[in-house]
N, C-alpha and C positions, 0 to 999 in steps of 0.2 A: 301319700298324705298321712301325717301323722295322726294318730289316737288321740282323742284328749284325755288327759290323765282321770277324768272320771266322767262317767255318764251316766244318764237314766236309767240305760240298760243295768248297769252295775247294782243301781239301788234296787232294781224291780230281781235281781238277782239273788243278790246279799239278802234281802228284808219282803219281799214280794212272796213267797211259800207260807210266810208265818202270817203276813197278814190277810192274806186269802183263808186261811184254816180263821183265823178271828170274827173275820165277815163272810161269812159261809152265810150263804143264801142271800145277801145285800149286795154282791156284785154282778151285774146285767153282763150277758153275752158280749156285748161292744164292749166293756171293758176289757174283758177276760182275753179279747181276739186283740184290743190295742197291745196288751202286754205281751202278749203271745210274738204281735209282729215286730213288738221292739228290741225281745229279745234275741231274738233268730237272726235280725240285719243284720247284713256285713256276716253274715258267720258261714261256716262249712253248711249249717242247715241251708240255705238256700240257694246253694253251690257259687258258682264262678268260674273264671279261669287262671290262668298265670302266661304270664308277660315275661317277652325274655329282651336283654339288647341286642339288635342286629349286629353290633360291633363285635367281634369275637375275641377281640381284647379288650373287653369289656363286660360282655354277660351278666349284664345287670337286670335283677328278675324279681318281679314282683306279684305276690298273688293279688286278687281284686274278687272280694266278693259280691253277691250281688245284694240291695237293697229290698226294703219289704213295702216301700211306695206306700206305706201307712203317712194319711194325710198328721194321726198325730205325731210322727216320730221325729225327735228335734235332728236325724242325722238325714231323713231324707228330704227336708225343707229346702235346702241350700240349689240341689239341683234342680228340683221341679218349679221354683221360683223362675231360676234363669230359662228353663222352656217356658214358663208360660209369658215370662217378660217379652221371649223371642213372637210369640204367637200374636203379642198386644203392639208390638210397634207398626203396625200396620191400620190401626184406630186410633192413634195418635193423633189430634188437631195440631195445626201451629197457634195455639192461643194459650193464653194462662191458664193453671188450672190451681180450686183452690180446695185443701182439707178443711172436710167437715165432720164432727164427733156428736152424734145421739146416744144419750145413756139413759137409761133402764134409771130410776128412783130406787134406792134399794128396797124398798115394799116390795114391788114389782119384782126385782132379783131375786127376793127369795120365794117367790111361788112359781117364778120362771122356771125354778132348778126341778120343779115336779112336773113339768108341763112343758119342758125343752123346745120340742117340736111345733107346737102350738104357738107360742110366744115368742120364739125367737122369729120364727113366723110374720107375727103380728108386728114386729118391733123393725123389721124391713120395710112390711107392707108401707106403717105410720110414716118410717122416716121418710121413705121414697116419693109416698103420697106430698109430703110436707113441700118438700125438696122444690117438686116437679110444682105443684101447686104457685105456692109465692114465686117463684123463678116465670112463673107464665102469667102474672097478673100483671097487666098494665103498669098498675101503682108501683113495682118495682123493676124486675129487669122486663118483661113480659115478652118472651123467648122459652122454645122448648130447645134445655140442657142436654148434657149426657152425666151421665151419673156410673160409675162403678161402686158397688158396697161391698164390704166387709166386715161380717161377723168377726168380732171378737165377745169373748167370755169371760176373761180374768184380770185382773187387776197384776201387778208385780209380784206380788205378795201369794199370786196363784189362787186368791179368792175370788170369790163367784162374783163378778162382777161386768153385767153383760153391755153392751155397746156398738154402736158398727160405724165404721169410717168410712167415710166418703170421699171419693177424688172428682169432684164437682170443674166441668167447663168453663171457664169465665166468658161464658155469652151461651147465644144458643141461635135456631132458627126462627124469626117470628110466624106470625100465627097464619100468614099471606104464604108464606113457605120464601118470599121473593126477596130476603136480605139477612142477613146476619148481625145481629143485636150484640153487640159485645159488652161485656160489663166494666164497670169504673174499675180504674186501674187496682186498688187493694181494695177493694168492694166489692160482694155481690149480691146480698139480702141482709134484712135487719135482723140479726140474731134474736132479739126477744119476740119478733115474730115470727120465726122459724119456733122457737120453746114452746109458745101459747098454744101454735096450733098442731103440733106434734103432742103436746099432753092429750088437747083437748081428741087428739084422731087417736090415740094410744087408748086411754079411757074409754071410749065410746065401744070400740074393737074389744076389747078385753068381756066389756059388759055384753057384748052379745052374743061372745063366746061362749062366757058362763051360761046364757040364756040357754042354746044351743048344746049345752052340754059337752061341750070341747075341754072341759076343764076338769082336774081331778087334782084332790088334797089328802095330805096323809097327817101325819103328826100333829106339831103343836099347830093347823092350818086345815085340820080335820073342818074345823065350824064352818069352813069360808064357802063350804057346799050349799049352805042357805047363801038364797040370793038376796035376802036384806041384810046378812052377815061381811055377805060380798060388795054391796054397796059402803055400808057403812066401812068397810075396810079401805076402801078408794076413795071414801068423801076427802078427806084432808089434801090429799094429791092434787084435787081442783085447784088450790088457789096457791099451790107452793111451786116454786122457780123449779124448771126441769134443765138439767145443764145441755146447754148444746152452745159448742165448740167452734168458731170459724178461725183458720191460721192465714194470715196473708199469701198469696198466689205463689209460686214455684217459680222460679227463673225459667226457667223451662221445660218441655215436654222430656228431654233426659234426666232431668230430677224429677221426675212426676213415675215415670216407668224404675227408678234407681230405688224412690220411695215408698212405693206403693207394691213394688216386688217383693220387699221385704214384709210387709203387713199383710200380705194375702196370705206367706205362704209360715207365718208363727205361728207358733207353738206357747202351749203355758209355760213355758220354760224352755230354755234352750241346753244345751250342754257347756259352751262354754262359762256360765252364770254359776256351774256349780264349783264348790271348793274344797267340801270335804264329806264325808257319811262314812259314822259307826253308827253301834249301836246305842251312842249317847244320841245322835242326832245327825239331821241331815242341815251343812253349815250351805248358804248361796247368796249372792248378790242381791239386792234388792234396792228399789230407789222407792223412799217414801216422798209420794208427790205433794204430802201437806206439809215440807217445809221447803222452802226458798233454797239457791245455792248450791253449794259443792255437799254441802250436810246431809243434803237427800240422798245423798247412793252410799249404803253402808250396807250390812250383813244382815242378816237373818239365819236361827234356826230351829228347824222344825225336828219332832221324834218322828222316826222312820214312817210309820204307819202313819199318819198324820201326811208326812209331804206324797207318799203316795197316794191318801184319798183325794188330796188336793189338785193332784194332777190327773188323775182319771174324772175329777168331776166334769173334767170339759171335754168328754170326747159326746163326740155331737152322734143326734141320732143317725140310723142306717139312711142314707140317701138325700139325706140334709143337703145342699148347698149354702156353703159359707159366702160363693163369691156369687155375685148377684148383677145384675146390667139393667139399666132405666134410661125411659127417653129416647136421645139417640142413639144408646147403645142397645137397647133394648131389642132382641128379636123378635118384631111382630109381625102385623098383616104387609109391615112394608120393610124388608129387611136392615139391616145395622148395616149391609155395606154401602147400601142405596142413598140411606141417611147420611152415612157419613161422606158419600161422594158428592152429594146437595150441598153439603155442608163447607167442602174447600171449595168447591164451584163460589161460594157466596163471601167466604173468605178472602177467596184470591180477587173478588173486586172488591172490596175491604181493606185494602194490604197494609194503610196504616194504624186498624185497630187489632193485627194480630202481626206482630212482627215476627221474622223467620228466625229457627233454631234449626241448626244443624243435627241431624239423625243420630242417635248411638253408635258408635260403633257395633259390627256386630260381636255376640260375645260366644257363640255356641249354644249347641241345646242338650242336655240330658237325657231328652225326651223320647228317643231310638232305641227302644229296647233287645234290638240285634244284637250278638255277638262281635265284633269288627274283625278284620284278618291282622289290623296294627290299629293301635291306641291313637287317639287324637291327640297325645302330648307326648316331645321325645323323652328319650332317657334322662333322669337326673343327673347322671355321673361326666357323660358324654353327650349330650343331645342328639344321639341317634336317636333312629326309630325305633321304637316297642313293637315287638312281632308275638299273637297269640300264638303259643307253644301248647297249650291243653285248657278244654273246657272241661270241668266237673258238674257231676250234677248233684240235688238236694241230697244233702245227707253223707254224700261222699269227704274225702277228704282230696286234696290237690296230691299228684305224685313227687310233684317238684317241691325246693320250698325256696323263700326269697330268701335274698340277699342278706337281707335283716331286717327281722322281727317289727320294723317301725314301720317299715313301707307296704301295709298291706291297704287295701286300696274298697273303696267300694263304688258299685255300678249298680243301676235301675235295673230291675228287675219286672217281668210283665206278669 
């Protein structure tokens, strides 16, 4: 697998020393350890082994380092997406499913960024609440969903801009337990009543937070400690449009698992988006979503110190969960696989309001953090087998060395 010609690790290398000595005492532990883990993947520091081809006219040899499973690092997303894709196709319904986007008001964004844990928090709890709510009320689909969410933090642009997506059921079970309620074909709740009462559950949450003392302000957001400072800072928010998002249904559950693998497992930035970094600047991709057309995806660039605070701004507190389960996914007094076995039970007598998709193929998992005796993929040269010739460990270097410089390879590490 080749390198991409530049990466995060590169900048946090190049420009990361100087601007830790600038922000001395302004960067938290989690920080300190995301950069840490980003720059050691894939390297000697966290060993590996090397691969050789069983053909012997051939000996095609590759080392493989191992990965540093940091949920921020844009090189280890790729694999741990496709395990947990493999782990999800087993909760897969045969029915539509539709994306749904709850965003944070920028007001809100910016006192999220003091109070991460708190509010990102809150901003699950609201959607989820909303979600499940209108989805069970008579006057719309009134059925209990399955809901998966995902936190997201950033905008393209790598600014603070928080939000969580939703992979929303199109139907669910009604309130009898004794049939399966499916929703209108590109239909499944009134978006501005999804907005109304997600503000109005967000605002309310927030206010008893402060009340509670859950809340803490630094800087120019010092004032908002008074709780008539904090009221009055929220008034305006009551009556202004909160965006939320409904996309028409997936064709089916392999684009629901293809799409939603990908958004679980992003990062503020990926490696391939990036395109250049000196010390003039760090050059990347970026799509401005307020304009129309092919115009939105152009460049961006930031000074060094700049794209790195931008990109530590999102690493999420210690123990956080980004990916989250509601409804019938949800593990509660009555377990997620119970649910979801009621749930084709009710379907399969149903059969014309959930038509059949055929399964993914399977695609493999990452997820085996063992050493193997041979590689799950042949040789590039010959499609023989890869046979491990030497494991190394942290810190060491391989005795062997590959082929060439381009095929060095990386594996999860535990």
């Amino acid at each position: 697998m080749q390198r991409p010609p530049l990466e995060v690790a590169d900048i946090f290398r190049d420009f990361g020393p100087a601007w830790l000595e600038a922000n001395r005492g302004h960067v938290s532990h989690a920080q300190l350890k995301v950069m840490d883990a980003i720059l050691a993947c894939r390297t000697a520091a966290l060993g590996g082994y090397v691969a050789r081809c069983e053909n012997e006219e051939c000996g095609h040899t590759v080392i493989a380092f191992c990965s540093c499973r940091n949920r921020h690092c844009p090189k280890c997303q790729g694999s741990q997406a496709l395990a947990w894709m493999e782990k999800r196709k087993a909760e897969l319904l045969q029915v539509p499913y539709f994306h749904i986007v709850f965003t944070l008001p920028t007001e809100i964004g910016a006192i999220a960024y003091q109070n991460k844990a708190e509010i990102y928090g809150l901003l699950f709890k609201a959607a989820s609440e909303t979600m499940l709510t209108i989805a069970g009320d008579p006057k719309h689909l009134g059925a209990k969903i399955g809901i998966t969410a995902v936190l997201h933090t950033w905008g393209s642009a790598m600014t603070h801009h928080p939000h969580v997506h939703m992979i929303v059921t199109g139907g669910g079970i009604s309130p009898d337990a004794l049939r399966w309620i499916a929703s209108r074909p590109h239909y499944l709740v009134p978006v501005e009543v999804l907005s109304a009462l997600f503000r109005g559950r967000m605002l309310s949450m927030l206010i008893d937070a402060h009340a509670g003392g859950r809340l803490k302000f630094f800087g120019n957001y010092e004032h908002l400690a008074d709780s008539n400072a904090f009221r009055a800072y929220l008034g305006p928010l009551w009556t202004t449009d909160w965006f939320v998002y409904v996309k028409r249904p997936f064709a089916g559950p392999e684009q629901v698992l293809a799409y939603l693998s990908r958004y679980t497992h992003r990062v503020a930035i990926s490696n391939s988006r990036l395109i250049s970094a000196d010390a003039s600047g760090v050059t990347f991709k970026y799509k401005d979503y307020r304009i129309e057309g092919p115009d939105r995806y152009t460049t961006m660039t930031l000074e060094p110190g700049e794209f790195i605070r931008r990109f530590l701004m999102h690493v999420l507190p210690k123990g956080f969960h980004r990916i989250r389960h509601y409804g019938l996914l949800a593990n509660g007094r009555t377990k997620r696989a119970e649910k979801l076995a009621r749930a084709r039970q009710l379907i399969a007598a149903a059969p014309q309001l959930a038509p059949q998709h055929q399964q993914p193929p399977h695609t493999g998992t990452c997820e085996d953090t063992t050493l193997p005796q041979h590689l799950d993929h042949p040789c590039p040269l010959c499609r023989c087998r890869m046979a491990i010739i030497e494991v190394f460990a942290a810190g060491c270097r391989p005795r062997h060395r590959p082929s060439t410089p381009a095929l060095i390879m990386g594996i999860n590490s535990s």
